[in-house]
C-alpha positions as CSV (number, residue, x, y, z in Angstrom):
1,X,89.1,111.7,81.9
2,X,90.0,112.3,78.6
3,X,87.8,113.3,76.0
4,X,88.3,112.8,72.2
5,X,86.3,114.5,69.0
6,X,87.3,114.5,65.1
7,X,86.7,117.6,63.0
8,X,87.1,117.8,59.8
9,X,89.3,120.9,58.2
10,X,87.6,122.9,54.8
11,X,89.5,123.6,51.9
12,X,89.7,127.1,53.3
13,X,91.1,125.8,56.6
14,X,88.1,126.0,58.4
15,X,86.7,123.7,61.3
16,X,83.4,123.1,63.0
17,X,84.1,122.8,66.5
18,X,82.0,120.3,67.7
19,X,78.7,120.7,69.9
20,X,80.0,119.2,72.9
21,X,83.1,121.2,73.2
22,X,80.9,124.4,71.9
23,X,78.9,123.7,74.9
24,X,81.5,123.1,77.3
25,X,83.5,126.0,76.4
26,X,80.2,128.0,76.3
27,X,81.1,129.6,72.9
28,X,78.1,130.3,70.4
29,X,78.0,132.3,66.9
30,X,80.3,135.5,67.3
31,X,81.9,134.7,69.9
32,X,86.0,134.5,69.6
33,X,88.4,130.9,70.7
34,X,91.8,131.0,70.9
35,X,94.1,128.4,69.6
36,X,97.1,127.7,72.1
37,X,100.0,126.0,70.3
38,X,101.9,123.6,73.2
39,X,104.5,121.2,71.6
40,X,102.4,118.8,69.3
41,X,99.4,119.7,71.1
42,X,96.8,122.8,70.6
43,X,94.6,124.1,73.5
44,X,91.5,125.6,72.8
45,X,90.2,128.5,75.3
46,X,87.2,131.2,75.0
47,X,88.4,134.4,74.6
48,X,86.6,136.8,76.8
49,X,85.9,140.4,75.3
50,X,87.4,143.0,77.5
51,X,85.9,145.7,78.8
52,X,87.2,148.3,76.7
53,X,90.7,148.5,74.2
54,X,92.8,149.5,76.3
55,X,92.2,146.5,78.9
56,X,92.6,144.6,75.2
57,X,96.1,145.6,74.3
58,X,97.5,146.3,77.6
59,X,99.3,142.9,77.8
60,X,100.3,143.7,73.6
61,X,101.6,147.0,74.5
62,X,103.8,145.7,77.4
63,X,105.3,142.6,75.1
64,X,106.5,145.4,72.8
65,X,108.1,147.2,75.1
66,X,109.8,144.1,77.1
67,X,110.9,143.3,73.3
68,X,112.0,146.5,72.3
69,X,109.2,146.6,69.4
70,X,108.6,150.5,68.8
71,X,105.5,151.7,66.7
72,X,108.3,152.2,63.7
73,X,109.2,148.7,63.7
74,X,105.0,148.2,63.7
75,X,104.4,150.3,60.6
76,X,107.4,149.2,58.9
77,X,106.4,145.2,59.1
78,X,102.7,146.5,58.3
79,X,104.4,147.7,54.9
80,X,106.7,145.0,54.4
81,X,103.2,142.4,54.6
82,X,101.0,144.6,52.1
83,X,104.2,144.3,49.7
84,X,104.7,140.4,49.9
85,X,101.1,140.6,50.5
86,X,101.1,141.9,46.7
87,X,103.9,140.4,45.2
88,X,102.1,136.7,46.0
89,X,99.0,137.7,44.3
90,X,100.9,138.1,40.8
């Protein structure tokens, strides 16, 4: 069955996810969610921590490599953000 709630989004973008679902998804203060864009819909899941970083970023790590990403092309769009990062607060 279905289950509906209504949050309402601060001027900083922010949302209060409600009890129920807090409970449900057994999420508290620190813990991490992640937002899951499908079509018009979003899922929301509990991250769990891993065990250590490199558990973490093995699935980042082999993205970039199926995509051809190299750490060059990493630093390079790491610079290009600080810069437009910059220019928009002039």
């Amino acid at each position: 069955m279905d289950e509906f709630y209504i949050a309402k989004i601060t001027t900083k973008g922010q949302v209060t996810v409600p009890l129920e679902l807090r409970k449900a998804l057994n999420v508290k203060e620190g813990d991490y969610i992640l937002f899951e864009k499908k079509g018009s819909r979003v899922e929301i899941k509990k991250v769990l921590p891993p065990n250590d970083f490199e558990e973490f970023a093995k699935p980042i790590r082999e993205r970039f490599q199926r995509e051809g990403i190299t750490p060059d092309d990493v630093e390079a769009a790491i610079n290009w953000a600080r810069g437009a990062q910059g220019e928009s607060e002039k």
